[in-house]
C-alpha positions as CSV (number, residue, x, y, z in Angstrom):
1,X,-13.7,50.8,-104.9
2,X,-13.4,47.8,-107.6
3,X,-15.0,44.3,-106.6
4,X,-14.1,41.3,-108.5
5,X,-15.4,38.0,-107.6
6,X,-13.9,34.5,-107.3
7,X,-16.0,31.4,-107.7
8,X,-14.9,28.6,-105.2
9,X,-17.1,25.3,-104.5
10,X,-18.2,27.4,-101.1
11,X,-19.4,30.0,-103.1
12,X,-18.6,32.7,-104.5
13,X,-16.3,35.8,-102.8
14,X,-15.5,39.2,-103.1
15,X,-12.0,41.1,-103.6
16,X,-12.3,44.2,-102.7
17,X,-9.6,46.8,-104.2
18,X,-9.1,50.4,-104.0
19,X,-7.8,53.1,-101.7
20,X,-9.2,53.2,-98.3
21,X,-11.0,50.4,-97.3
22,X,-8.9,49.0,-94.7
23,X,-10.8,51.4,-92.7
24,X,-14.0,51.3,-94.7
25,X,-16.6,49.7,-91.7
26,X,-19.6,48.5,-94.2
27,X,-16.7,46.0,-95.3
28,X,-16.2,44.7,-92.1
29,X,-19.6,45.1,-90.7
30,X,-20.7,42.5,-93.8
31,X,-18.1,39.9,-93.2
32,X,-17.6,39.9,-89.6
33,X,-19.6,36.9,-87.8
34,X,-21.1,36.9,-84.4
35,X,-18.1,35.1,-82.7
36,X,-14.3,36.2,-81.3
37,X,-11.7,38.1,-84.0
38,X,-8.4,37.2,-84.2
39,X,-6.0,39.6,-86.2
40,X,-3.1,37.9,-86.9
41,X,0.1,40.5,-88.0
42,X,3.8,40.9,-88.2
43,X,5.7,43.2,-86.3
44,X,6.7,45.0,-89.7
45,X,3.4,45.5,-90.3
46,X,1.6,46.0,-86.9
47,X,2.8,49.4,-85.8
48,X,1.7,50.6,-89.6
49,X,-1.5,49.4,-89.9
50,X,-3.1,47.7,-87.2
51,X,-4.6,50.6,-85.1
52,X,-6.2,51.7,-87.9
53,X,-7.8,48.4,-88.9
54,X,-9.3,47.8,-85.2
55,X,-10.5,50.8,-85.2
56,X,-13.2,50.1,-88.1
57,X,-14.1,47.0,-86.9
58,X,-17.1,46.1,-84.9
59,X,-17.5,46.7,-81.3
60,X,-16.6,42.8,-80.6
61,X,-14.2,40.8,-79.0
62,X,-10.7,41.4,-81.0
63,X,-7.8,40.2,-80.1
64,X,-4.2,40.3,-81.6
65,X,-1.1,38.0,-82.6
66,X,1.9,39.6,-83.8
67,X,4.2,36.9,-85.4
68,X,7.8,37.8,-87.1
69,X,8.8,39.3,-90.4
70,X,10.1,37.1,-92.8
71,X,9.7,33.6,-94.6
72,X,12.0,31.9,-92.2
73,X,9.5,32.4,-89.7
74,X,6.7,30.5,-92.2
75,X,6.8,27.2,-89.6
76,X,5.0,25.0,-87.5
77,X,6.0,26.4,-84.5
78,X,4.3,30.1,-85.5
79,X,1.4,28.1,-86.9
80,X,1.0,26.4,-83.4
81,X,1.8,29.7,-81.7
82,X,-1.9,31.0,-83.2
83,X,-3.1,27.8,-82.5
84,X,-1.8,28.3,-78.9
85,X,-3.7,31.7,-79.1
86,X,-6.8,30.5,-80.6
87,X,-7.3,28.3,-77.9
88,X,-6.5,30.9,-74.7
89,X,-9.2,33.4,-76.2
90,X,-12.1,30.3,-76.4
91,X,-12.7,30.9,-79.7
92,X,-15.7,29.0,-80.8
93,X,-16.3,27.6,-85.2
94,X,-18.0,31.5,-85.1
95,X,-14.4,33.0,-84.9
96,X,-12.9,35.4,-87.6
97,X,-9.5,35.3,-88.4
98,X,-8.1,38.3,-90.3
99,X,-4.4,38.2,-91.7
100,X,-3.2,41.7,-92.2
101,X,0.0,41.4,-93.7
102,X,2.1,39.8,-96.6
103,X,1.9,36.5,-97.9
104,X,3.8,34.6,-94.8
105,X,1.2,35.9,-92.8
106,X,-1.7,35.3,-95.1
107,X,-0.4,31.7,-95.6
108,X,0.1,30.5,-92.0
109,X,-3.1,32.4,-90.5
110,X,-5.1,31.0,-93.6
111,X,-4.2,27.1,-92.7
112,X,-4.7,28.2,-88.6
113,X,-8.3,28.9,-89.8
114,X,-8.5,25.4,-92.0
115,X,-7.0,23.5,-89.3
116,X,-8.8,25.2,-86.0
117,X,-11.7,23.1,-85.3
118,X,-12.1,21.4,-88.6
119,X,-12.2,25.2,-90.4
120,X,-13.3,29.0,-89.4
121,X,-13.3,31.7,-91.4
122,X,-11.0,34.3,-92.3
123,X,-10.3,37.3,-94.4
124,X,-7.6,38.2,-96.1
125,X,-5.7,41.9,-95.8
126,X,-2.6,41.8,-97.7
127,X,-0.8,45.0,-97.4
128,X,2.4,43.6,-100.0
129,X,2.2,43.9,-103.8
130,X,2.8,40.3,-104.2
131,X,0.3,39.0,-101.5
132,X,-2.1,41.8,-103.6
133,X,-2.0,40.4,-106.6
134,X,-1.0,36.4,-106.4
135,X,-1.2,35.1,-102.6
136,X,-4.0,36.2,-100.7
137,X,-6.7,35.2,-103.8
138,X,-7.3,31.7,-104.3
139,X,-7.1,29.9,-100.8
140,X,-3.6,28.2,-100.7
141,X,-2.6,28.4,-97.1
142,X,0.2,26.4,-95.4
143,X,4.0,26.7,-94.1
144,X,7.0,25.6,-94.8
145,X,9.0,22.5,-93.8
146,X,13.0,22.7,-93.7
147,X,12.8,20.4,-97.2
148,X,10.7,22.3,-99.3
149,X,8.6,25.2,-99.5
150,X,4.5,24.8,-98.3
151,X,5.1,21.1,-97.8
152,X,2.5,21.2,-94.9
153,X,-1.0,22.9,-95.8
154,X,-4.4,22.9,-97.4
155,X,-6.8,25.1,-99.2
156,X,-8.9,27.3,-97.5
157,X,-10.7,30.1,-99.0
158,X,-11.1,33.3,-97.3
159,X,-14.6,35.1,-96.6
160,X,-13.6,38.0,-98.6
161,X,-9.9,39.9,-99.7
162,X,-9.9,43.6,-98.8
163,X,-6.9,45.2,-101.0
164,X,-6.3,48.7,-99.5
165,X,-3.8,50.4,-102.4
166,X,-2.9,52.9,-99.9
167,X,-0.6,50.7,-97.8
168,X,1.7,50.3,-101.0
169,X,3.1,53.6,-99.7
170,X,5.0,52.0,-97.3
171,X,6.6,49.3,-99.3
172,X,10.0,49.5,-99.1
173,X,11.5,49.2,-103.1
174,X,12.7,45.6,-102.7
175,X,9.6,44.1,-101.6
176,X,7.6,46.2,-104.6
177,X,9.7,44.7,-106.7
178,X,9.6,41.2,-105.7
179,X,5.7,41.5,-106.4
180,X,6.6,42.6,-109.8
181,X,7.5,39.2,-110.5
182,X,4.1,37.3,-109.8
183,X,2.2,40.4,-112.0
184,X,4.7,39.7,-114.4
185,X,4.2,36.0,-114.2
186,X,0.6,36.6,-115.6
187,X,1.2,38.4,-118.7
188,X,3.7,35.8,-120.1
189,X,1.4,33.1,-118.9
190,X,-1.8,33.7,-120.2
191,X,-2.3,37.8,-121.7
192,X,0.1,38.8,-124.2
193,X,-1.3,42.1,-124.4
194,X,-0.7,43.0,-120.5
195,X,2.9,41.7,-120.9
196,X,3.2,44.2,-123.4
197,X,1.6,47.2,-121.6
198,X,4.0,45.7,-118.6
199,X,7.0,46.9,-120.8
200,X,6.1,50.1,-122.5
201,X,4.6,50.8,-118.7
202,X,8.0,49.7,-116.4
203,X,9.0,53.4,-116.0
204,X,5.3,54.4,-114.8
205,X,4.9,51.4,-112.4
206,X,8.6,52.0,-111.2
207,X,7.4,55.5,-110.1
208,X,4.2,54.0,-108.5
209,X,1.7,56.1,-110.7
210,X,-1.6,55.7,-109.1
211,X,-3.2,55.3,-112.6
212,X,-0.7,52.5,-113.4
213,X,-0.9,51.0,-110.0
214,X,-4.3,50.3,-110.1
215,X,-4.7,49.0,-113.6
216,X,-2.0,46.2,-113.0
217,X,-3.2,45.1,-109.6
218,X,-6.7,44.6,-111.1
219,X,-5.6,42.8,-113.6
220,X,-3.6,40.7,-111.7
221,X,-6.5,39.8,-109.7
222,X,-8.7,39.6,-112.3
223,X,-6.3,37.0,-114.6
224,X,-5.5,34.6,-110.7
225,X,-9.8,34.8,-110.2
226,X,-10.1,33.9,-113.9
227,X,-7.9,30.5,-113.3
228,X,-8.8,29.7,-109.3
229,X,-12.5,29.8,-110.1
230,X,-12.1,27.1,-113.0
231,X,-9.7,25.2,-110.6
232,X,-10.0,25.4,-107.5
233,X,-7.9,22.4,-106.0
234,X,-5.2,22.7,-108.9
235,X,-6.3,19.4,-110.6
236,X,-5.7,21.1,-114.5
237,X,-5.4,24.7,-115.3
238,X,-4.7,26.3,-112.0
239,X,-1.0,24.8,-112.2
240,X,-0.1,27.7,-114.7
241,X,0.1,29.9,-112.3
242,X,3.6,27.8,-110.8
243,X,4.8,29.3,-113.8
244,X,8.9,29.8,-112.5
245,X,7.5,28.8,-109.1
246,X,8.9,25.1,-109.2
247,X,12.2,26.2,-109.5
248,X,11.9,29.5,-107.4
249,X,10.9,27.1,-104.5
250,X,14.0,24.7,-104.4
251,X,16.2,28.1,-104.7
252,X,14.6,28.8,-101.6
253,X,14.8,25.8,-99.7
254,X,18.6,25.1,-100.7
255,X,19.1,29.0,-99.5
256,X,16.8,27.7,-96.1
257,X,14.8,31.1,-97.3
258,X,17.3,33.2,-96.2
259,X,18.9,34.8,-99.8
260,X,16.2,35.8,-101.2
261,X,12.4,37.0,-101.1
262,X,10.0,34.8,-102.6
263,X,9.2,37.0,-105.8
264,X,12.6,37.3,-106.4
265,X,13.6,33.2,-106.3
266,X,10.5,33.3,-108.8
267,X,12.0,35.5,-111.3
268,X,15.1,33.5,-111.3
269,X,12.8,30.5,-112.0
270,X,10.9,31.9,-114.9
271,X,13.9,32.6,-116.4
272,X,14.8,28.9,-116.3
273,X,11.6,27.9,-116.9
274,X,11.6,29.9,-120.2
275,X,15.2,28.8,-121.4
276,X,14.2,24.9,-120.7
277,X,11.1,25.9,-123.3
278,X,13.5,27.4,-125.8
279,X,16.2,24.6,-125.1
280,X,13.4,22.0,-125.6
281,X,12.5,23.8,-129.2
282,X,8.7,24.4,-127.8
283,X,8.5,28.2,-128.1
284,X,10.1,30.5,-130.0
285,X,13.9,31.7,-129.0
286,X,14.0,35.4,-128.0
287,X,10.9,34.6,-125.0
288,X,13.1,34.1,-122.2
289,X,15.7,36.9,-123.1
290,X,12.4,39.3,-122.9
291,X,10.9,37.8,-120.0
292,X,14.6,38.4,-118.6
293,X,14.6,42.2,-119.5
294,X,11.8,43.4,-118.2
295,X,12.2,41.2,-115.0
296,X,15.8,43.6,-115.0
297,X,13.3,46.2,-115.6
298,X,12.1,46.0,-111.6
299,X,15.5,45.5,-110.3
300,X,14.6,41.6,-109.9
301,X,17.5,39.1,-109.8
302,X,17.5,36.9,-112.8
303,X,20.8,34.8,-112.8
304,X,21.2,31.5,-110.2
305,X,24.0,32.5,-107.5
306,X,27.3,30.8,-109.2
307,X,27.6,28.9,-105.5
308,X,24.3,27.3,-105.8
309,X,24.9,23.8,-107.3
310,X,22.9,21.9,-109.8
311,X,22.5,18.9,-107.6
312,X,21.1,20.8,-104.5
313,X,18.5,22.9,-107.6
314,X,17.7,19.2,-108.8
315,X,17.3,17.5,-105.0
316,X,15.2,20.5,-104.2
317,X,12.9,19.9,-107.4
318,X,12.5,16.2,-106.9
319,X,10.9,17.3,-103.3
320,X,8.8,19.9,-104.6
321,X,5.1,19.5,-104.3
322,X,4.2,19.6,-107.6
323,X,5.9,16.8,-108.4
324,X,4.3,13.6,-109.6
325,X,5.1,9.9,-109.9
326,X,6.1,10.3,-113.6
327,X,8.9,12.8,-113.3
328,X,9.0,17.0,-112.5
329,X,6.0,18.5,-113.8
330,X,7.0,21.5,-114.4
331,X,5.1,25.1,-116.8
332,X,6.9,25.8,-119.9
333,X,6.7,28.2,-122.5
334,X,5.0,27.8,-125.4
335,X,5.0,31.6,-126.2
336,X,4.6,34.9,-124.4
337,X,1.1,34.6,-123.3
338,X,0.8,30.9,-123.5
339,X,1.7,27.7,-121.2
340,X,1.6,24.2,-121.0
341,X,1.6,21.7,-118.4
342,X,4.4,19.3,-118.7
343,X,6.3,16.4,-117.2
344,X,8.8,15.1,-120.2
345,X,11.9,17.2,-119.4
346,X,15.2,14.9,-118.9
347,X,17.1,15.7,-116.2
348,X,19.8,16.3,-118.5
349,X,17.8,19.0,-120.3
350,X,16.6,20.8,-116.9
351,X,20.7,20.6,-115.9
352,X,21.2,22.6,-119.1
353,X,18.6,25.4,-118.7
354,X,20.4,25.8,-114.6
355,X,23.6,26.0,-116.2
356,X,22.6,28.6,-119.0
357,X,21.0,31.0,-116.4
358,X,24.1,31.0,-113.8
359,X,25.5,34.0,-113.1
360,X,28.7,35.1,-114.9
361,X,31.6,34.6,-112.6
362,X,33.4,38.1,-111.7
363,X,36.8,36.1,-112.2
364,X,36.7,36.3,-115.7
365,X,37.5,39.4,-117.2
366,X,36.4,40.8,-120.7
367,X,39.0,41.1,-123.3
């Protein structure tokens, strides 16, 4: 088992990664309080992996909430339901949460635990790829409102992460996949040399080699922990890591979270992203149509739907969260391996960069 450590003004805690540990009692038995458990799950996830996780937990109250599959279900209504729950069981500010799923339900059980008397603690079990590497580290929590994506939330970070590997085996290809894009996201952001390894890799990590597997999702974590523990609250550096994710989110929200998973909307937005950089003349060309390949690479989507308008992508990005008063502030490109904050694109130029990633319509035949 690998630990890594994230600094947060709290103090310091662990991620745990390697194969096994979900069941792996010394974890638990070091991060488990004195006070009620609440696991929180889907019912994709549940009838995989939750016997087995009660079953290394301390002999203490545990309860369960089983919530549904999918980022339409990221609301206040399933947020309130473990609210609802919270308060049936009497849990006390000495209650445990733990989130064993995906991101949704890492998210929504992570701002339950902010919001639940003024804050309890929880752990994080993310049994996707993407939660793995980007979304359970870090403390983010929230859900979504119907006019843009984690509108409604706070950070909270968790007691400790426990990354069991082995639940990867059940990841159906498409949600493997859409994680690709967040460990993707890091090498052109900030490590040149792991965006390489990334491409002479892709065959390895599309056959799930163990070696491979393990190298990439600690070096995910290790590149997120690198950033979150310099910025914790996202007031300078941290924002890198929205690389693609401004425009991935108002794909989203004008498809109400229903086209696409969330790694895949952000593949489609780093490939804007990059082609704004190149259009704006602040990286070199030839960036975006790499990032592009080896996005194709993982079977990732990387053209916006012909029927998605410009207006709706623009709307969308006006309401995004990362906003601010002076304009979009939006990650560009500056090189494979390199990023810079930045708020000075025209609308003009960001109607451009949509227009140059939209898929080829199937009307128009080669000659």
């Amino acid at each position: 088992m690998h630990t890594i450590s994230v600094q947060s003004k709290a103090g310091s805690y662990p991620v745990y990664l390697g194969h096994g540990n979900l069941e792996d009692r010394d974890v638990w038995r070091q991060h488990l309080g004195d006070g009620k458990v609440l696991i929180v799950s889907n019912d994709v996830v549940a009838p995989l992996y939750l016997k087995r996780l009660k079953s290394a937990l301390p002999s203490q109250e545990v309860e369960t909430h089983i919530i549904s599959d999918g980022e339409q279900n990221k609301h206040e209504i399933t947020w309130s339901g473990i609210i609802d729950k919270l308060v049936s069981m009497q849990a006390r500010r000495d209650a445990t949460l733990i989130a064993l799923g995906g991101g949704v339900v890492g998210d929504i059980t992570g701002f339950a635990a902010a919001s639940y008397m003024r804050g309890v603690r929880f752990l994080q079990v993310p049994t996707t790829l993407l939660a793995q590497v980007d979304a359970s580290v870090g403390g983010k929590t929230g859900f979504n409102h119907p006019e843009g994506k984690n509108l409604v939330g706070a950070f909270h970070q968790p007691a400790a992460v426990v990354i069991d590997t082995d639940t990867l085996h059940t990841l159906q290809p498409r949600e493997f996949n859409a994680g690709m894009a967040e460990v993707v996201k890091y090498g052109v952001i900030m490590d040149r040399p792991f965006f390489d390894w990334l491409e002479a890799g892709s065959a390895r990590i599309q056959a799930r080699d163990e070696a491979a597997l393990a190298h990439f999702i600690q070096k995910s974590v290790q590149n997120k922990a690198q950033v979150v523990s310099e910025d914790e609250r996202e007031a300078g550096i941290r924002a890198i890591l929205n690389f693609g994710h401004s425009f991935g989110h108002a794909l989203e929200t004008v498809t109400r979270y229903q086209q696409f998973l969330h790694g895949e909307a952000v593949a489609i937005g780093m490939v804007i992203a990059a082609r704004l950089s190149e259009l704006r003349n602040i990286c070199p060309m030839g960036c975006a149509d790499r990032i592009r390949a080896l996005l194709q690479e993982f079977s990732l989507p990387v053209d916006l739907p012909r029927e998605i308008t410009t207006e709706a992508m623009i709307r969308a990005l006006e309401l995004d969260k990362k906003a601010i008063a002076s304009g979009v502030r939006l990650i560009l490109l500056n090189d494979l391996g390199k990023v810079e904050i930045d708020s000075g694109s025209s609308r003009a130029e960001i109607e451009s960069a949509l227009e140059l990633c939209r898929a080829p319509n199937p009307s128009i035949q080669e000659n």
